[in-house]
C-alpha positions as CSV (number, residue, x, y, z in Angstrom):
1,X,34.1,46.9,32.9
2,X,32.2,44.3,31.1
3,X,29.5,44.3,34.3
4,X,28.5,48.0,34.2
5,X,27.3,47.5,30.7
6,X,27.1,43.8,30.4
7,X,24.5,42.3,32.6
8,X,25.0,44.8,36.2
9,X,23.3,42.8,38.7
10,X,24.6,39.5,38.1
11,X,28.6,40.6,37.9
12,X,28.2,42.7,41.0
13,X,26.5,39.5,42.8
14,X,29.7,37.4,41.7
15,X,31.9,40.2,42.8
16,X,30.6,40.1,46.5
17,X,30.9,36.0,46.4
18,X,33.9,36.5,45.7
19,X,35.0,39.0,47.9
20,X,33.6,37.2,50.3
21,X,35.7,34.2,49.4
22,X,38.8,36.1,49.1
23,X,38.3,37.5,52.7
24,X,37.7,33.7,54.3
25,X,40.9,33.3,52.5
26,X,42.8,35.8,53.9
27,X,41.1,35.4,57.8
28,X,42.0,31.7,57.4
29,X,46.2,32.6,56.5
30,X,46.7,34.0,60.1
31,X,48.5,37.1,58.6
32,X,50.2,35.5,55.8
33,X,48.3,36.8,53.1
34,X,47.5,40.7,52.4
35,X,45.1,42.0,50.2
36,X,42.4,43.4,53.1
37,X,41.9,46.5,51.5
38,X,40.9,45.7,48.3
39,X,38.7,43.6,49.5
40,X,37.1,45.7,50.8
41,X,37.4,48.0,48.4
42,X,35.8,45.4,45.8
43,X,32.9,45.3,48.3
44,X,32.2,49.0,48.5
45,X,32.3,49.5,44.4
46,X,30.1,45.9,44.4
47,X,27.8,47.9,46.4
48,X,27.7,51.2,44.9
49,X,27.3,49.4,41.5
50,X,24.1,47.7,42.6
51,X,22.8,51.1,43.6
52,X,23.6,52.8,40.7
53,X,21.9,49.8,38.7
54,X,18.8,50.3,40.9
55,X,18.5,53.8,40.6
56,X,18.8,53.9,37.2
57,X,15.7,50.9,36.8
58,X,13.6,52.7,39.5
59,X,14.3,56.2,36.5
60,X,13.6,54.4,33.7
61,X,10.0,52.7,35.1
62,X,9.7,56.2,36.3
63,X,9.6,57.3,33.1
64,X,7.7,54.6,31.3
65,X,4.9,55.2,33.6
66,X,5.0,59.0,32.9
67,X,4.7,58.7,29.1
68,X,1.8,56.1,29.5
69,X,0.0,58.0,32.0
70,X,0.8,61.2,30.1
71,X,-0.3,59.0,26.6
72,X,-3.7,58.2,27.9
């Protein structure tokens, strides 16, 4: 929760670290250890997270450069 409002980018970065981590993990157990899917799953929302963080940025300069071009 705390990275959607937090600080976005950062959190999501750790996120995929450690999915990343988590899946060297479970490749090195030879089938011993579960837990593919949400891997994966942490990946994907990771992802989408960063997206959502960039399209909201690109919408807010967007803006800004709307009311200062609209301003002058």
């Amino acid at each position: 929760m705390g990275s959607w409002f937090l600080c976005p980018i950062v959190l999501a970065i750790v996120a995929l670290v450690l999915a990343k981590s988590a899946d060297d993990t479970i490749a090195a157990a030879g089938g011993a250890l579960g837990g593919g899917g949400l891997v994966t799953a942490a990946r994907v929302i990771a992802w989408i997270h960063l997206a959502v963080v960039g399209l909201a940025v690109a919408f807010g300069l967007a803006v800004l450069v709307g009311v200062l071009v609209g301003a002058s």
